[in-house]
PyMOL commands that place a pseudoatom at each C-alpha (Angstrom):
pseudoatom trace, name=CA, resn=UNK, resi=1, chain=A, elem=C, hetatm=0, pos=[0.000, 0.000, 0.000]
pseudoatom trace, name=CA, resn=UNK, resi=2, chain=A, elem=C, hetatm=0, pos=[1.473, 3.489, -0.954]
pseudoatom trace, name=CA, resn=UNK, resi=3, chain=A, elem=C, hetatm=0, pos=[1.477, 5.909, 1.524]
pseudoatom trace, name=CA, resn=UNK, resi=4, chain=A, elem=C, hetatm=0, pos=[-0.822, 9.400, 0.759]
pseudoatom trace, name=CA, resn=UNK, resi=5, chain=A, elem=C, hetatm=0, pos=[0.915, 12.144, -0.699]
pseudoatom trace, name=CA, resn=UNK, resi=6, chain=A, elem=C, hetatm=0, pos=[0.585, 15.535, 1.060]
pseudoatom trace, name=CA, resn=UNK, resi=7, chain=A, elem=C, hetatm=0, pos=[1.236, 18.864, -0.255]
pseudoatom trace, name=CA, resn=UNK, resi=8, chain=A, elem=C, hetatm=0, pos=[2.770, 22.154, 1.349]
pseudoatom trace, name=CA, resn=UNK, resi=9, chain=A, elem=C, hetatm=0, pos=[1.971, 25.682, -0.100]
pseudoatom trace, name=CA, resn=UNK, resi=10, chain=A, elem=C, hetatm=0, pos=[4.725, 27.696, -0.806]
pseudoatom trace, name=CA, resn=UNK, resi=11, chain=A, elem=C, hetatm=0, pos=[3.429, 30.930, -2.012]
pseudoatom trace, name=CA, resn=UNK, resi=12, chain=A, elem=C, hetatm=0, pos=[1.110, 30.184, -5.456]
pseudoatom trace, name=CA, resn=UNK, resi=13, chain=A, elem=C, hetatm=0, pos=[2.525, 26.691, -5.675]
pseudoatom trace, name=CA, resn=UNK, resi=14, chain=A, elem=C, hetatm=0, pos=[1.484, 23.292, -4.235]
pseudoatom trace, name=CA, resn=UNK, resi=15, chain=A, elem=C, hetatm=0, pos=[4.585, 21.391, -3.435]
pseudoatom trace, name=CA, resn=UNK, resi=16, chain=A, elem=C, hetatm=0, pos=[4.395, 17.799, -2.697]
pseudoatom trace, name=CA, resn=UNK, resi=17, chain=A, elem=C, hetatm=0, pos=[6.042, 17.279, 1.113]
pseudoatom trace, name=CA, resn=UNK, resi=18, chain=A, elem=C, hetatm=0, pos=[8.551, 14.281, 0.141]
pseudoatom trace, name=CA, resn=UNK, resi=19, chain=A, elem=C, hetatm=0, pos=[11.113, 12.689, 2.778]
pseudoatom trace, name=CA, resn=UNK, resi=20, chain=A, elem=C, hetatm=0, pos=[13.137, 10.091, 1.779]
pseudoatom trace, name=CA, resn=UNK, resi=21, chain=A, elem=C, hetatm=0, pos=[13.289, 7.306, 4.179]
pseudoatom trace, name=CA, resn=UNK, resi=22, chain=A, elem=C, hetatm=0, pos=[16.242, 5.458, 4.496]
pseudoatom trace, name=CA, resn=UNK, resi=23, chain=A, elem=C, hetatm=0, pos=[16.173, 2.251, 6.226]
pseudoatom trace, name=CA, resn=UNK, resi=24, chain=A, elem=C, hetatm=0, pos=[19.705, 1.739, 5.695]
pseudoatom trace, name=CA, resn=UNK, resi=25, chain=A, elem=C, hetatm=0, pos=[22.351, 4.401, 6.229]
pseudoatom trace, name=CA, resn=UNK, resi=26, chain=A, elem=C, hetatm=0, pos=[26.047, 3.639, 4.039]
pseudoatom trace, name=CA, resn=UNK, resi=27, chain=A, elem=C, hetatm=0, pos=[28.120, 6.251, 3.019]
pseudoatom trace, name=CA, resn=UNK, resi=28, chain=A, elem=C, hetatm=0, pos=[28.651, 6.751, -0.798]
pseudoatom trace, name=CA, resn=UNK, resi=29, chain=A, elem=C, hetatm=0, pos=[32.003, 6.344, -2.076]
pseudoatom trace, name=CA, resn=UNK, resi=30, chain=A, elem=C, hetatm=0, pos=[33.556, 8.087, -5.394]
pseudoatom trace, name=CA, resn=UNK, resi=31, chain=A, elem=C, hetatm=0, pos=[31.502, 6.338, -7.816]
pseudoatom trace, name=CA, resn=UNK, resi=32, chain=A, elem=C, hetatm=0, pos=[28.461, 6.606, -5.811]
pseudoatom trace, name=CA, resn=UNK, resi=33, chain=A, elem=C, hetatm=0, pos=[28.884, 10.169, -5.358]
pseudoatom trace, name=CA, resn=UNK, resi=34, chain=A, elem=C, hetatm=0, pos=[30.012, 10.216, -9.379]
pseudoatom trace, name=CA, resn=UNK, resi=35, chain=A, elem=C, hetatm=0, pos=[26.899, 8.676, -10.634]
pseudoatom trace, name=CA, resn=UNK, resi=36, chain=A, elem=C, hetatm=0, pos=[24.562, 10.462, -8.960]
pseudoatom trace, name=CA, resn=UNK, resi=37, chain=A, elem=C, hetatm=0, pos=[26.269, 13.896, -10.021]
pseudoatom trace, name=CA, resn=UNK, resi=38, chain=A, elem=C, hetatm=0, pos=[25.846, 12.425, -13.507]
pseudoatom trace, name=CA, resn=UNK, resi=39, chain=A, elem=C, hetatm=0, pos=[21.985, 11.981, -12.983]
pseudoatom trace, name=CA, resn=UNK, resi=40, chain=A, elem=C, hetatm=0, pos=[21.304, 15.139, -11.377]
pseudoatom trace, name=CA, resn=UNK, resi=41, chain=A, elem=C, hetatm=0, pos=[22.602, 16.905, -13.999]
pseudoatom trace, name=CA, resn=UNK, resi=42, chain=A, elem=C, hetatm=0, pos=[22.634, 14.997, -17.426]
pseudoatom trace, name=CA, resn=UNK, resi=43, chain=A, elem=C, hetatm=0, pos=[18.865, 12.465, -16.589]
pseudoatom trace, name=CA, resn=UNK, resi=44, chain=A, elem=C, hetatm=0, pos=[17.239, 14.503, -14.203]
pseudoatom trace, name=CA, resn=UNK, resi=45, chain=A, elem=C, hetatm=0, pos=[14.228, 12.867, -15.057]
pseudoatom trace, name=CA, resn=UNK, resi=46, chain=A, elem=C, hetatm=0, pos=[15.640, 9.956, -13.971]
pseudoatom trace, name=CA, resn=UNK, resi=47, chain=A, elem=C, hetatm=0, pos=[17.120, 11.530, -10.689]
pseudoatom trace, name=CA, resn=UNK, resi=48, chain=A, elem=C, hetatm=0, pos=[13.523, 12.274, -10.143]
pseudoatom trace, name=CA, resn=UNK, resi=49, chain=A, elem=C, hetatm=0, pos=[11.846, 9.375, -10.643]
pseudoatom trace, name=CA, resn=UNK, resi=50, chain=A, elem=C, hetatm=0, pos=[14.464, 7.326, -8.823]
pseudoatom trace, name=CA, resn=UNK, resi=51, chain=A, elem=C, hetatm=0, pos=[14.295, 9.812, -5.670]
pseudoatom trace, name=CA, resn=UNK, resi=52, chain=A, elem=C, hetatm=0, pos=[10.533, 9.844, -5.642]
pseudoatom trace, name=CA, resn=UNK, resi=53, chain=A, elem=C, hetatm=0, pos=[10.093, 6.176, -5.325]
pseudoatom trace, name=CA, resn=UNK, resi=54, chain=A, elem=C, hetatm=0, pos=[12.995, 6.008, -3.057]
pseudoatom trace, name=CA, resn=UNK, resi=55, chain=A, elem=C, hetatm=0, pos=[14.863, 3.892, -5.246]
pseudoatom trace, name=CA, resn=UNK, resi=56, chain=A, elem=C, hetatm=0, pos=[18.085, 6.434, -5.469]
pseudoatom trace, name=CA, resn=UNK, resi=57, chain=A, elem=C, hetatm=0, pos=[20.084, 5.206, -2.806]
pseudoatom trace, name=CA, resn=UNK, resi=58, chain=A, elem=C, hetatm=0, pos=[19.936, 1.708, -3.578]
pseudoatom trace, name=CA, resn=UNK, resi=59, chain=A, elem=C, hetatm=0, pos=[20.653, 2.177, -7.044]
pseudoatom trace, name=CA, resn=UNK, resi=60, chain=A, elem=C, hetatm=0, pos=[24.327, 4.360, -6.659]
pseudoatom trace, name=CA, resn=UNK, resi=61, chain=A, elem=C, hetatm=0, pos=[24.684, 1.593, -3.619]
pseudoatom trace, name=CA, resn=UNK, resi=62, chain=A, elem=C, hetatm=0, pos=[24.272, -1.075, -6.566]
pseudoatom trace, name=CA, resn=UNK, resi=63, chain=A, elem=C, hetatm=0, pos=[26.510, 0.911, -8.743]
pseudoatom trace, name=CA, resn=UNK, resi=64, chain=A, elem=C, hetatm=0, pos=[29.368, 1.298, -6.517]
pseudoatom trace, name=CA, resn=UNK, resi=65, chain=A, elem=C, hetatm=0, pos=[29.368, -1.934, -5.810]
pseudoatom trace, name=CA, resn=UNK, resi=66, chain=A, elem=C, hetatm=0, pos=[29.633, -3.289, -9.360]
pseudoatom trace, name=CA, resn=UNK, resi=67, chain=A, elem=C, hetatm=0, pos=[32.480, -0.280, -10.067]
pseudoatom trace, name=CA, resn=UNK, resi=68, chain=A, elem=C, hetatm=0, pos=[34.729, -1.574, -7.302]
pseudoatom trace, name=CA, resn=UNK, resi=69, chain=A, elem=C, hetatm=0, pos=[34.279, -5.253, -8.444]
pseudoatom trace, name=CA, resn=UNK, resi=70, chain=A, elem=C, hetatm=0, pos=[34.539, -4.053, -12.336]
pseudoatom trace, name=CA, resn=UNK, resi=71, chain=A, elem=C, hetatm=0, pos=[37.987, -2.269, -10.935]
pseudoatom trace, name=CA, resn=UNK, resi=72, chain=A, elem=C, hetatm=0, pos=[39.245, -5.238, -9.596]
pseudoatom trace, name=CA, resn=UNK, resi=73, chain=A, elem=C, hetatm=0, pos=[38.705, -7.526, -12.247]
pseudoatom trace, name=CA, resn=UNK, resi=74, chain=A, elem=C, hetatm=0, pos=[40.063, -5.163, -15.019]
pseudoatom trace, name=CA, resn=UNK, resi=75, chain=A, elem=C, hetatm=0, pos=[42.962, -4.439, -12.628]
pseudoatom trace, name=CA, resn=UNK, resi=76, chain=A, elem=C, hetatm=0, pos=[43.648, -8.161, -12.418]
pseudoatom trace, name=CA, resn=UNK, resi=77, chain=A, elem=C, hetatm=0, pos=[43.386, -8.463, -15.866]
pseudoatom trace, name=CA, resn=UNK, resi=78, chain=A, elem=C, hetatm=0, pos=[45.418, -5.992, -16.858]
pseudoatom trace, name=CA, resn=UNK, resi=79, chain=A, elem=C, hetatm=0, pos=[48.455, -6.569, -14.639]
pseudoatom trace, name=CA, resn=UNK, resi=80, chain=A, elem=C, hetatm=0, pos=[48.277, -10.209, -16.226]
pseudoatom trace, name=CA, resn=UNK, resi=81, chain=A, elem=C, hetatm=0, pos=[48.244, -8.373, -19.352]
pseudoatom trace, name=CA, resn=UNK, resi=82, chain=A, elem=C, hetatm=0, pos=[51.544, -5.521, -18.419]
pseudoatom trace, name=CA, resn=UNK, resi=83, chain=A, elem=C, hetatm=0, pos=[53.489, -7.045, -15.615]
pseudoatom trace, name=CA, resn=UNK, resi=84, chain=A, elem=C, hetatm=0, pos=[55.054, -3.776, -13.915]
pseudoatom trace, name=CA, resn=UNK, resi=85, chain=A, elem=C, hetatm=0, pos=[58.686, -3.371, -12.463]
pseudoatom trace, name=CA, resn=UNK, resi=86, chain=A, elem=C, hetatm=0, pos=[59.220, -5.183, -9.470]
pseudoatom trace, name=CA, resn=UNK, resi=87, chain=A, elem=C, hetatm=0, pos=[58.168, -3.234, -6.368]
pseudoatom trace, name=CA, resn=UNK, resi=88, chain=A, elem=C, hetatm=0, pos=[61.551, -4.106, -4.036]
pseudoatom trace, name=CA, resn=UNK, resi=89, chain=A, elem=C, hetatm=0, pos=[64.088, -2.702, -6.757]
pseudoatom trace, name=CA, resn=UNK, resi=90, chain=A, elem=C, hetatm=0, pos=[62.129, 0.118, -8.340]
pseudoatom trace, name=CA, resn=UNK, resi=91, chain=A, elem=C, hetatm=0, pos=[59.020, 1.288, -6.444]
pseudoatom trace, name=CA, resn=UNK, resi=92, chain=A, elem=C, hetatm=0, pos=[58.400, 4.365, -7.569]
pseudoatom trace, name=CA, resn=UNK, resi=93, chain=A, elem=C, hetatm=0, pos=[58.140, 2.346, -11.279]
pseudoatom trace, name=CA, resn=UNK, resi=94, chain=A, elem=C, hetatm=0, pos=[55.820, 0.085, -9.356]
pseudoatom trace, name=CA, resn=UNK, resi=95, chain=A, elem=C, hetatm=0, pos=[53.247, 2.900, -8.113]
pseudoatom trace, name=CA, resn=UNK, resi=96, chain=A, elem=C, hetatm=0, pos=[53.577, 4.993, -11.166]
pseudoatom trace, name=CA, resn=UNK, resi=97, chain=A, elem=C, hetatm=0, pos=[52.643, 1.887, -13.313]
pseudoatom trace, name=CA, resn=UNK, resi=98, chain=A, elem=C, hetatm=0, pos=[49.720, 0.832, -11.115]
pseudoatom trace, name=CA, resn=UNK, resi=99, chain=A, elem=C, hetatm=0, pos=[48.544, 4.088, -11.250]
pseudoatom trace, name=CA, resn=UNK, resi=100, chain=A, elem=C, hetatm=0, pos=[48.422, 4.172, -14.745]
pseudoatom trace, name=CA, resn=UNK, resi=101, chain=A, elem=C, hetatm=0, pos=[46.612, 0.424, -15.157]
pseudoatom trace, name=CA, resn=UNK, resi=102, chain=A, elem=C, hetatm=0, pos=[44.141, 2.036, -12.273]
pseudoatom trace, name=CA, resn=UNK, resi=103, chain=A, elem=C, hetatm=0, pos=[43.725, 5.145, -14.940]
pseudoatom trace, name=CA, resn=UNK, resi=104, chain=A, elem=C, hetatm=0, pos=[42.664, 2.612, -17.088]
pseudoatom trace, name=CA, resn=UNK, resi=105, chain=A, elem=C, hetatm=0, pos=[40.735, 0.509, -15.455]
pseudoatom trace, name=CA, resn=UNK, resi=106, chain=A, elem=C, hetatm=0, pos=[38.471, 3.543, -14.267]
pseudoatom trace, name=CA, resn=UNK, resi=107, chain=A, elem=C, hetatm=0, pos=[37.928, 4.904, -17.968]
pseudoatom trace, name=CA, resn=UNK, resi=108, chain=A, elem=C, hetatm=0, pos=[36.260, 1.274, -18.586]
pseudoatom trace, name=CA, resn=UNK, resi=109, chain=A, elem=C, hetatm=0, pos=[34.198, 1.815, -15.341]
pseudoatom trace, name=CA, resn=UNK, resi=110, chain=A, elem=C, hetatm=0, pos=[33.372, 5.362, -16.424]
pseudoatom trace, name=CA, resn=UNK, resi=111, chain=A, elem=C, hetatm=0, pos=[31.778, 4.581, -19.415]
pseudoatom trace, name=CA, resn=UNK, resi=112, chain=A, elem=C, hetatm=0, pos=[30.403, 1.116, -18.808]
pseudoatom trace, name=CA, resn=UNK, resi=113, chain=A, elem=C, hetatm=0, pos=[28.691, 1.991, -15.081]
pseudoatom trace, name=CA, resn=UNK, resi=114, chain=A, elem=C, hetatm=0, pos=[28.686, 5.492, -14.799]
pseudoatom trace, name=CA, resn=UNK, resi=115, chain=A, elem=C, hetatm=0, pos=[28.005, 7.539, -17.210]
pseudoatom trace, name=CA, resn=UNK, resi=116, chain=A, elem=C, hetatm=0, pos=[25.314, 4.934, -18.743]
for i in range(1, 116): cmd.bond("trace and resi %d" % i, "trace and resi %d" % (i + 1))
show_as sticks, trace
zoom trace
């Protein structure tokens, strides 16, 4: 059963009085925070829809989620792929090459997850 939708007036308008209830509380992490920056400003249709039927949170929970497991598996992939220097003689090599397989691995994630 869907609960009753109220209104508040703000001047000439009718506003509908929406709270988002949040049954669980998780912090969102780059991605999260990326995706729904993407939303609110390129679907905000979406955004609205999604926030309305309190389906927002869940779905940048969902997409974080994939992106980190996406990043590990291309980052596992990829290392197969470009062995880097080894980290005991040359780490600075070592960082500066994960770093760029990490650069990567994120413009997959970008463009697969999100900025769908």
């Amino acid at each position: 059963m869907k609960p009753e939708l109220t209104y508040i007036r703000s001047g000439d308008y009718w506003i509908p009085d929406l709270k988002l209830e949040s049954t669980e509380q998780r912090p969102l992490n780059r991605y999260g925070r990326m995706r729904r920056t993407f939303l609110r400003e390129h679907r905000p249709t979406q955004y609205s829809i999604l926030a309305m039927q309190q389906k927002l949170f869940p779905h940048l929970w969902e997409v974080q989620e994939a992106a980190e497991r996406r990043l590990e598996q291309i980052m596992d992939g990829l290392l197969a792929q470009n062995p880097g220097p080894d980290k005991a003689t040359d780490q600075l090599g070592w960082v500066q090459h994960r770093n760029c397989l990490k650069a990567q691995a994120e413009e997959i994630i970008f463009s697969e997850l999100i900025f769908a």
